[in-house]
Backbone bond lengths (Angstrom), bond angles and torsions (degrees), N, CA, C in turn:
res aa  C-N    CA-C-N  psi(-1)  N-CA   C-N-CA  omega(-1)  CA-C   N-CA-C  phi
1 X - - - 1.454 - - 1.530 110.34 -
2 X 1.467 108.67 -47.50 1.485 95.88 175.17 1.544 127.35 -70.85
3 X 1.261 118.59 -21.24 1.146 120.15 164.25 1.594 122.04 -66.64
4 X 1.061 108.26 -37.97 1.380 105.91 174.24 1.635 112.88 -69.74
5 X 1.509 109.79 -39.02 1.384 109.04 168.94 1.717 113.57 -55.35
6 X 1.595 124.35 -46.41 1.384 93.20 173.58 1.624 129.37 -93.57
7 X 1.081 96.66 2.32 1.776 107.34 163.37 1.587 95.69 -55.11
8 X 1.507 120.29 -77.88 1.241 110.93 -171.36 1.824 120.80 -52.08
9 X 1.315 118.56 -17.22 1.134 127.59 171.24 1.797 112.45 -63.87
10 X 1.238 100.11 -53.13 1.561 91.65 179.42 1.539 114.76 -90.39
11 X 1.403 125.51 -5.67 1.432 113.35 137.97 1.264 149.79 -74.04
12 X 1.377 117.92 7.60 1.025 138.04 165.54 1.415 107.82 -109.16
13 X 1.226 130.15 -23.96 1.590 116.49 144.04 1.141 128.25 -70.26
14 X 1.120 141.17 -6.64 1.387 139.70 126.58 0.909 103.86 -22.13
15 X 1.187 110.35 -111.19 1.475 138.90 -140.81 1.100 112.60 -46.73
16 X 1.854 121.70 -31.62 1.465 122.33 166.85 1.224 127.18 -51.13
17 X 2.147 100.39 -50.83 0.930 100.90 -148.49 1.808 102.08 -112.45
18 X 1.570 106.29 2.84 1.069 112.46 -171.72 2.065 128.07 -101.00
19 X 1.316 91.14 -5.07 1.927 122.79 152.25 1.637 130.98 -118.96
20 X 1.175 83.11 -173.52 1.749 108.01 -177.05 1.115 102.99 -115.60
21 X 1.098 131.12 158.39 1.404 144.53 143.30 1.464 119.71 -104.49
22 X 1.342 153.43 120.01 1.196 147.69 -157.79 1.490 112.48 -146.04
23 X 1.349 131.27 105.45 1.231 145.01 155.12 1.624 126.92 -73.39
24 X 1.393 133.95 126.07 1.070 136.44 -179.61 1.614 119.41 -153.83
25 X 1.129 105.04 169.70 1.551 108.86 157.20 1.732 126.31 -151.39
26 X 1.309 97.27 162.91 1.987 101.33 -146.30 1.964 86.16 -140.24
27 X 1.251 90.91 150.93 0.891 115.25 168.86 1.571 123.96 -151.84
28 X 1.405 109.59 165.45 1.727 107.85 -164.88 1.511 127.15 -175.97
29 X 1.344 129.26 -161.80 1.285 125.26 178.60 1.702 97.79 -138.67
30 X 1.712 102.97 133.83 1.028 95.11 -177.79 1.813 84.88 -120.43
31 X 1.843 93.63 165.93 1.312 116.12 154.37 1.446 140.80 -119.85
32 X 1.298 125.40 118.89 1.460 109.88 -157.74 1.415 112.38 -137.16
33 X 1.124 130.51 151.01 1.883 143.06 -161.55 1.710 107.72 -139.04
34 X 1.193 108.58 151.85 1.594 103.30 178.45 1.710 105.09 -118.83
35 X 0.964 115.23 153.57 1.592 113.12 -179.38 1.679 95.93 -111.78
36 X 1.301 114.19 123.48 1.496 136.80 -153.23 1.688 114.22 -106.52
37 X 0.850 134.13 170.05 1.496 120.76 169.16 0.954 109.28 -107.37
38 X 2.006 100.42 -43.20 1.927 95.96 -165.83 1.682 96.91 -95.81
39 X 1.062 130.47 32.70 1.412 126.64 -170.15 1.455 114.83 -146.65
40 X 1.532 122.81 102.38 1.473 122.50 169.20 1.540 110.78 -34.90
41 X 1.583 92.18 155.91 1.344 106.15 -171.91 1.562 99.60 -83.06
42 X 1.001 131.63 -7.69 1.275 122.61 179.02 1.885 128.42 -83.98
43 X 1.601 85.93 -30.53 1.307 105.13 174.95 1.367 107.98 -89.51
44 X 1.363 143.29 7.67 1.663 137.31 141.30 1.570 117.93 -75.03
45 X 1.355 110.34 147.19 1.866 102.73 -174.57 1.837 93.51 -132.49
46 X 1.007 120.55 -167.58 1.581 132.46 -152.36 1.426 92.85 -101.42
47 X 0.970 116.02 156.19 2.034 125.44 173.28 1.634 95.03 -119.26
48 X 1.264 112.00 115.00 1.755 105.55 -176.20 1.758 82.09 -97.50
49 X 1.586 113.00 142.93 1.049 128.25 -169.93 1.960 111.64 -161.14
50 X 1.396 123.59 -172.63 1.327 125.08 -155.38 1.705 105.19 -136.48
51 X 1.199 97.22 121.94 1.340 104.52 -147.08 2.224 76.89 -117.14
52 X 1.557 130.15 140.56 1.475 116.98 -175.21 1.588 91.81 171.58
53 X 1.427 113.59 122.64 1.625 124.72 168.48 1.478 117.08 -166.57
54 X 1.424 98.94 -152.35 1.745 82.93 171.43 1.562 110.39 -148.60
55 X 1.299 106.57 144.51 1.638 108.37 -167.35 1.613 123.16 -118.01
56 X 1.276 124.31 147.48 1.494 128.53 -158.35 1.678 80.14 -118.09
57 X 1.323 104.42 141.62 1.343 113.49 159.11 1.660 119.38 -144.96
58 X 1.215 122.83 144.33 1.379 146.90 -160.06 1.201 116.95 -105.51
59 X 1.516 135.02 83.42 1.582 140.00 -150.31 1.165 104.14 -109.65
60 X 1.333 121.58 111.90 1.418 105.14 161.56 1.523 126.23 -94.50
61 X 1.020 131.52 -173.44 1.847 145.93 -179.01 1.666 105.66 -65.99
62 X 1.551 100.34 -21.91 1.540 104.20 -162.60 1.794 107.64 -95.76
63 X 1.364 101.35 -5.87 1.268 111.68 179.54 1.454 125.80 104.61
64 X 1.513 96.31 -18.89 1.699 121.43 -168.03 1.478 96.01 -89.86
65 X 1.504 121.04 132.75 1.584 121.68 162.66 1.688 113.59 -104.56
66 X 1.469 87.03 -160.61 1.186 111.29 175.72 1.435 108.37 -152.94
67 X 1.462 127.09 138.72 1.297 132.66 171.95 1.629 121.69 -150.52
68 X 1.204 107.06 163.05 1.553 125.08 -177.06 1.583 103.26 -165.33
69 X 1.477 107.53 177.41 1.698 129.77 -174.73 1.141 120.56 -178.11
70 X 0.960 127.21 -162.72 2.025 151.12 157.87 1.615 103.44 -106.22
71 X 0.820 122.73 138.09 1.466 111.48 160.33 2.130 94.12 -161.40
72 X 1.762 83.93 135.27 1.660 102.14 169.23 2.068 105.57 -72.26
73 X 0.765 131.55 70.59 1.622 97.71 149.41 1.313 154.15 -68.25
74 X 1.336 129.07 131.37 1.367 107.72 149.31 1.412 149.03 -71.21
75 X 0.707 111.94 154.88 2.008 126.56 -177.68 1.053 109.85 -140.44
76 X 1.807 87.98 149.30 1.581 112.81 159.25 1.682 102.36 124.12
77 X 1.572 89.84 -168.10 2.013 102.13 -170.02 1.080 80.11 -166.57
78 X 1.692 87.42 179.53 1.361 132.38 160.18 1.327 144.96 -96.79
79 X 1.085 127.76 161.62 1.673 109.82 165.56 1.382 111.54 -146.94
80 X 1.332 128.33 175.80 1.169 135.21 167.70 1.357 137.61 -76.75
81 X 1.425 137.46 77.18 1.370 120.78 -163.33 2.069 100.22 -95.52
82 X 1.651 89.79 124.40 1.340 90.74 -165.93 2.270 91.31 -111.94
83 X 1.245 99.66 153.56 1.061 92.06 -172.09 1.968 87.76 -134.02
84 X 1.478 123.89 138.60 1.328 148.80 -176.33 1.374 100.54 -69.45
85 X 1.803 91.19 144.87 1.824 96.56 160.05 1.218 127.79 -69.27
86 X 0.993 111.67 -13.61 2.004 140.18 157.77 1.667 102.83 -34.27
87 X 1.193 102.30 -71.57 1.458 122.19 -163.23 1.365 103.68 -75.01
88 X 1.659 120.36 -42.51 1.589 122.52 -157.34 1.438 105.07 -87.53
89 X 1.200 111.76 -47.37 1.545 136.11 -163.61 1.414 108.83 100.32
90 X 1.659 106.16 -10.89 1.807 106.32 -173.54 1.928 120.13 -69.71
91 X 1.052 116.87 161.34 1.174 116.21 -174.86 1.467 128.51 -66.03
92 X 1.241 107.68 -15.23 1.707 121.04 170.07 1.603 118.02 -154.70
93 X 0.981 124.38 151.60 1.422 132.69 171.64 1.517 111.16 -14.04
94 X 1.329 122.92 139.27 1.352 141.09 164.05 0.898 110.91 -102.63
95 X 1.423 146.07 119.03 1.866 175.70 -99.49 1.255 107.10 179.62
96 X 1.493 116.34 83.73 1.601 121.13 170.27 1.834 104.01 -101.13
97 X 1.461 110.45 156.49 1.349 96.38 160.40 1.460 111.16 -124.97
98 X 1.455 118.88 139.88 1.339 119.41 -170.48 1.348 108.75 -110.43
99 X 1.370 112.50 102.31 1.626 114.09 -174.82 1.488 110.19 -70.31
100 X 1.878 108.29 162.09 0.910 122.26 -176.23 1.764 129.70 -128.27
101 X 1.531 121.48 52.55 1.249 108.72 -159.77 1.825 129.87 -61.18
102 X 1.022 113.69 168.99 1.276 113.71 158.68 1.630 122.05 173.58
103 X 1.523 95.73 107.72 1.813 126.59 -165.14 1.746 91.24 -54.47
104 X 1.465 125.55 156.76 0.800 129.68 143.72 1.815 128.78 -155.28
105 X 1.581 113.86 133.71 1.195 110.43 175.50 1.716 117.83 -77.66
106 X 1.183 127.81 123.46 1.406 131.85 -177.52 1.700 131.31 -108.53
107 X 1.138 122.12 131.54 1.639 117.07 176.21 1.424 103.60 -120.88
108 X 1.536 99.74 89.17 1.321 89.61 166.09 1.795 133.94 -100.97
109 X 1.396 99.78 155.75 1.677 112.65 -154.85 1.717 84.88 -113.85
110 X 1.387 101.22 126.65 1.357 133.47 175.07 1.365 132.42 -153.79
111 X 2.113 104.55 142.57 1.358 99.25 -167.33 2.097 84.12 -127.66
112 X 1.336 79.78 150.78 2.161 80.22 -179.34 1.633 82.28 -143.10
113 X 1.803 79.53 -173.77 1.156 113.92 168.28 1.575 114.10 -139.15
114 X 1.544 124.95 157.48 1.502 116.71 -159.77 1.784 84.69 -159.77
115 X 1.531 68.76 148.76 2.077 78.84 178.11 1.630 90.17 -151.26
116 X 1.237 110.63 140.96 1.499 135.27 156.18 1.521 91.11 123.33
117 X 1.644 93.19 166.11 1.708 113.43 -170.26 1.760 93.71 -109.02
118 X 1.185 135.18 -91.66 1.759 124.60 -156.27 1.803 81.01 -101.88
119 X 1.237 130.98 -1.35 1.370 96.42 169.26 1.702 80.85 -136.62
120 X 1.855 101.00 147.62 1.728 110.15 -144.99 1.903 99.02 -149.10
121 X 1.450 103.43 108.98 1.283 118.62 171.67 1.644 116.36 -116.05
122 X 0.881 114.83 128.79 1.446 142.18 -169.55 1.465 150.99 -91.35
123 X 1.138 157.68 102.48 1.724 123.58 -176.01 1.437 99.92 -137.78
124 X 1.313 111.75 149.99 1.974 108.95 174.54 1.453 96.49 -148.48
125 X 1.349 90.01 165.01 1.961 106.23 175.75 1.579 89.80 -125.95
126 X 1.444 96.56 174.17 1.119 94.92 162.72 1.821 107.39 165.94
127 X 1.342 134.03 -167.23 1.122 130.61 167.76 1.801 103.09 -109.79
128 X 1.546 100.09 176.32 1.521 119.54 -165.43 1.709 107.14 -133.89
129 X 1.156 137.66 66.80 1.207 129.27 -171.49 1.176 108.64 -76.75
130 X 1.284 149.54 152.01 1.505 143.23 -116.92 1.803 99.23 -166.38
131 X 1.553 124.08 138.92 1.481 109.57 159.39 1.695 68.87 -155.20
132 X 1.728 89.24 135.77 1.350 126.54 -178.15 1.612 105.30 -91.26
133 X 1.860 95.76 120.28 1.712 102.63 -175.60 1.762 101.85 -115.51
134 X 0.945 121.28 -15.27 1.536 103.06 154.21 1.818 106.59 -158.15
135 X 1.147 114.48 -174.92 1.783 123.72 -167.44 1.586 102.20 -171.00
136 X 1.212 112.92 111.43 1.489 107.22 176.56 1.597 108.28 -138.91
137 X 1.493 144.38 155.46 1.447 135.98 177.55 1.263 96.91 -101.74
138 X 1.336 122.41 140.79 1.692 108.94 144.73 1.535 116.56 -123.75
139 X 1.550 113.35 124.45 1.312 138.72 -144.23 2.043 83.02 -87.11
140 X 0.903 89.25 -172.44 2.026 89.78 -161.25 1.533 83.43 -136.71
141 X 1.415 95.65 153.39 1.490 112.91 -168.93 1.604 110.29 -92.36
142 X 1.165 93.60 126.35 1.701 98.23 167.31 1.815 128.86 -170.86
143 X 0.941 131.18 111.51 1.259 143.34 142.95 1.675 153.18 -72.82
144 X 1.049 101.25 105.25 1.681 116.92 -163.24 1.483 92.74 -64.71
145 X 1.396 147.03 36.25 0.918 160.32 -166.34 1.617 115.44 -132.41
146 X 1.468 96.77 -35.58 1.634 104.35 -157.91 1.463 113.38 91.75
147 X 1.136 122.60 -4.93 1.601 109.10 -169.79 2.166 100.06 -84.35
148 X 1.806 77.45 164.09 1.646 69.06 168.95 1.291 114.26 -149.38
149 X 1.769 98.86 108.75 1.777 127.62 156.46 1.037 122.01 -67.72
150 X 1.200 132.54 137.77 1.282 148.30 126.92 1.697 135.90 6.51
151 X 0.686 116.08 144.70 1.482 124.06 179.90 1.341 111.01 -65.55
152 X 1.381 140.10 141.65 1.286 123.61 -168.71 1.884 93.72 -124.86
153 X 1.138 129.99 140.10 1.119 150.44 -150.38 1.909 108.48 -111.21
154 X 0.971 151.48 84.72 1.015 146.14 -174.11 1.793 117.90 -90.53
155 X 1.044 134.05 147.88 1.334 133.77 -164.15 1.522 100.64 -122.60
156 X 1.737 133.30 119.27 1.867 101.32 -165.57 1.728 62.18 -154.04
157 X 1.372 136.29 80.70 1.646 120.29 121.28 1.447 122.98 -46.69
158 X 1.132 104.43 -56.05 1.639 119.66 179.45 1.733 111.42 -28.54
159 X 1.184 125.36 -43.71 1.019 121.32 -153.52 1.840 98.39 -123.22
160 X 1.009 114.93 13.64 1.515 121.69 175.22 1.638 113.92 -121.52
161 X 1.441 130.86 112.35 1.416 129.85 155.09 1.206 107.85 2.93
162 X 1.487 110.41 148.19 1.840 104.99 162.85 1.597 109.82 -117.85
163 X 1.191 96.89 -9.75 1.672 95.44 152.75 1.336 130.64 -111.20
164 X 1.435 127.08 -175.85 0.865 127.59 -154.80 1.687 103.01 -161.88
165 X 1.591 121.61 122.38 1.817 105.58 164.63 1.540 95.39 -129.65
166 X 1.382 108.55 153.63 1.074 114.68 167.96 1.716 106.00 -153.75
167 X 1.559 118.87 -176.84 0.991 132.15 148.12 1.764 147.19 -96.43
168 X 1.217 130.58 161.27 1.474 91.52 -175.39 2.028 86.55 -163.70
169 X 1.439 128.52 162.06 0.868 137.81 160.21 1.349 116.89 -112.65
170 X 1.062 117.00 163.78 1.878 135.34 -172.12 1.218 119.75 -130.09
171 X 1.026 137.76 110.52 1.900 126.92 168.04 1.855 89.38 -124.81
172 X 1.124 89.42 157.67 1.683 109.09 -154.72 1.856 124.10 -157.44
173 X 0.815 123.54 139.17 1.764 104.97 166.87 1.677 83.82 -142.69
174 X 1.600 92.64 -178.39 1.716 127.56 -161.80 1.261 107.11 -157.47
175 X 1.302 100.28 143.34 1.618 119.65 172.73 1.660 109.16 -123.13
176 X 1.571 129.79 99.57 1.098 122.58 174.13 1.298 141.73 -80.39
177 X 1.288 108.93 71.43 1.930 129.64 -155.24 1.550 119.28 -46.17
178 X 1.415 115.97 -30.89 1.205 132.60 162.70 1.778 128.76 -126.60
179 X 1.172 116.12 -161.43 1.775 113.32 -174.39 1.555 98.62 -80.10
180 X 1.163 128.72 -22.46 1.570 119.29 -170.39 1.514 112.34 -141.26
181 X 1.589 128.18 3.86 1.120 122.64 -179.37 1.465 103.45 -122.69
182 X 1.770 134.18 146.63 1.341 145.68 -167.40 1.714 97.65 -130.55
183 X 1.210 96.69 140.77 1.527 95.84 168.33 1.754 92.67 -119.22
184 X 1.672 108.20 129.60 1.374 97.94 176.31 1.788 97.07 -154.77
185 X 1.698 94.11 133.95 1.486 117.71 163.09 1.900 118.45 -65.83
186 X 1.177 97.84 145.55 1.466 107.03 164.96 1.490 144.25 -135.01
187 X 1.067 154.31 132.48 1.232 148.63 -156.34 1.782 104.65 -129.46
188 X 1.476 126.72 96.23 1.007 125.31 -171.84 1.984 98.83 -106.20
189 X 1.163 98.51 153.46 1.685 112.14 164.42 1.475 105.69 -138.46
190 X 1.354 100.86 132.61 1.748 113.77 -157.82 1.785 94.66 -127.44
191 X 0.911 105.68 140.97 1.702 110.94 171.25 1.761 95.98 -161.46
192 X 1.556 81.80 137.97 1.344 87.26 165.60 1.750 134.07 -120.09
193 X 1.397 118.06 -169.35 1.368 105.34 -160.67 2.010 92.42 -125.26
194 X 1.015 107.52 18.53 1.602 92.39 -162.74 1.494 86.83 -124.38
195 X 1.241 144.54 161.28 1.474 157.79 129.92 1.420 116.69 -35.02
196 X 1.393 108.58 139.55 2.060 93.31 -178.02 1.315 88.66 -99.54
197 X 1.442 142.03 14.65 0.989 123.63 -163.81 1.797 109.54 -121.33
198 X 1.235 140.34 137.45 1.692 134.48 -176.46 1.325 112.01 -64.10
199 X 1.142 128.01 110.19 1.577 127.17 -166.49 1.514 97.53 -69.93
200 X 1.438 130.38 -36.17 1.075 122.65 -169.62 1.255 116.43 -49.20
201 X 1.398 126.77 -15.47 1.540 146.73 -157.43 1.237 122.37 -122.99
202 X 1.765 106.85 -30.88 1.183 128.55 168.45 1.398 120.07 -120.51
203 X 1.187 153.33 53.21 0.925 147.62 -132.42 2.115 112.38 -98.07
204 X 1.585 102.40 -19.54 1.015 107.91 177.86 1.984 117.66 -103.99
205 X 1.503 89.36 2.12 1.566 105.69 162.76 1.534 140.51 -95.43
206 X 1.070 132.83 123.91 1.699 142.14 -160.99 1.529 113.71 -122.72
207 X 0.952 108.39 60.62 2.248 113.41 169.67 1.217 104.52 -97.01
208 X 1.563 103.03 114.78 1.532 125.05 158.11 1.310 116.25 -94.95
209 X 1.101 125.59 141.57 1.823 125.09 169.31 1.653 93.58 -82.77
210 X 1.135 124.35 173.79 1.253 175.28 123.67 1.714 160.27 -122.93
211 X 0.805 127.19 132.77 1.993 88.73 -166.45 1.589 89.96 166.04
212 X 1.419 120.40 143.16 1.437 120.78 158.39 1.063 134.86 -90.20
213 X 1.691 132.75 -166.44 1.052 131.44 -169.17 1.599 124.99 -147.82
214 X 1.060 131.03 120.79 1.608 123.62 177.92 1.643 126.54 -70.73
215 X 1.028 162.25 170.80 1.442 133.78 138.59 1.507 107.66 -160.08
216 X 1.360 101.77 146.93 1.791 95.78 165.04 1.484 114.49 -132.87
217 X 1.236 111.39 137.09 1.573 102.36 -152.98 1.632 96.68 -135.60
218 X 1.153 108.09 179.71 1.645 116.60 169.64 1.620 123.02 -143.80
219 X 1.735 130.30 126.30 1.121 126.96 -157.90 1.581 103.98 -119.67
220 X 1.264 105.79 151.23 1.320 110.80 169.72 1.520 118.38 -117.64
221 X 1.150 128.80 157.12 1.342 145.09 -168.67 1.754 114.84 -110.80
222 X 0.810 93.36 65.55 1.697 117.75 174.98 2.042 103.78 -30.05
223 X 1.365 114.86 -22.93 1.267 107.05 -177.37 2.249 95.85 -146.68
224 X 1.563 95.66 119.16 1.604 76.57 179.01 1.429 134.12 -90.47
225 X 0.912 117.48 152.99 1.395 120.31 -159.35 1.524 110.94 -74.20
């Protein structure tokens, strides 16, 4: 018993005295592409979108963390819907683009490693668990008429997963300007492993997101060092 009593004694001095705790929030621009089945990779383009939440991180003495958050992303692309002089009667190809959104709330679970004291470089892996807060198409305007409509806006949760897992890496540095506050950049690459699309509905279709991320954020140190 007493041994176990000071085993637990000096693991709990650890753990007090042997991390950080760090709260912050980041914000950024992300870019993201889907890899398609029925659609060359050439004919998909990037969805520039807003990637902003807030993140807890778990530091230990050894250099190695731990982290998680909330974070809003965006998703999605584009593609090319080209329509023939066959079809139009026009003299060359018609070049529409048919966007593809899709909002997502994220918790991501991450383990790194970090080296430096007031100047702070970084790297983590980790997973991306995903719950989908909105999904909409917008169809591209066009008339074999000449006239000119509008973009038409489509709303399709129904037919898209509401989750989402993926994987993603991080490389990062920090500048620690004072005793408890960090200003630190990030560079994430996110890919995922699931379809955004309901196989039950689609069953002969396969869209993955992928796409990175920018951010500059600021952390606080809940206990000072």
């Amino acid at each position: 018993m007493k041994s176990f009593l000071l085993l637990f004694l000096a693991f709990a001095s650890f753990t007090v005295n042997g991390q950080n705790h760090f709260v912050g929030i980041h914000s950024g621009v992300s870019y993201t592409n889907a890899m398609h089945t029925n659609y060359p990779k050439d004919k998909t383009h990037y969805r520039t979108g807003l990637v902003s939440g807030l993140t807890y991180d778990y530091q230990f003495r050894n250099n190695f963390s731990l982290g998680t958050g909330i974070v809003y992303n965006q998703r999605g692309y584009s593609w090319d819907f080209i329509l023939s002089p066959a079809y139009t009667g026009e003299p060359n190809d018609l070049i529409f683009s048919y966007k593809v959104h899709r909002d997502f709330i994220t918790v991501p679970l991450k383990i790194g490693f970090n080296y430096g004291k007031n100047y702070l470089v970084y790297a983590n892996i980790g997973l991306t668990p995903s719950v989908l807060v909105e999904a909409y198409d917008v169809h591209p305007k066009f008339d074999f008429n000449g006239n000119d409509i509008p973009e038409m806006t489509f709303w399709n949760k129904e037919v898209v997963y509401k989750m989402d897992i993926g994987g993603l890496v991080e490389l990062g540095g920090g500048y620690k300007f004072t005793n408890r506050f960090w200003l630190n950049t990030a560079f994430v690459y996110q890919h995922s492993f699931t379809s955004i699309l309901n196989y039950d509905r689609y069953p002969d279709k396969d869209i993955i997101h992928y796409g990175f991320s920018l951010s500059l954020g600021i952390k606080y140190a809940l206990a000072r060092e």
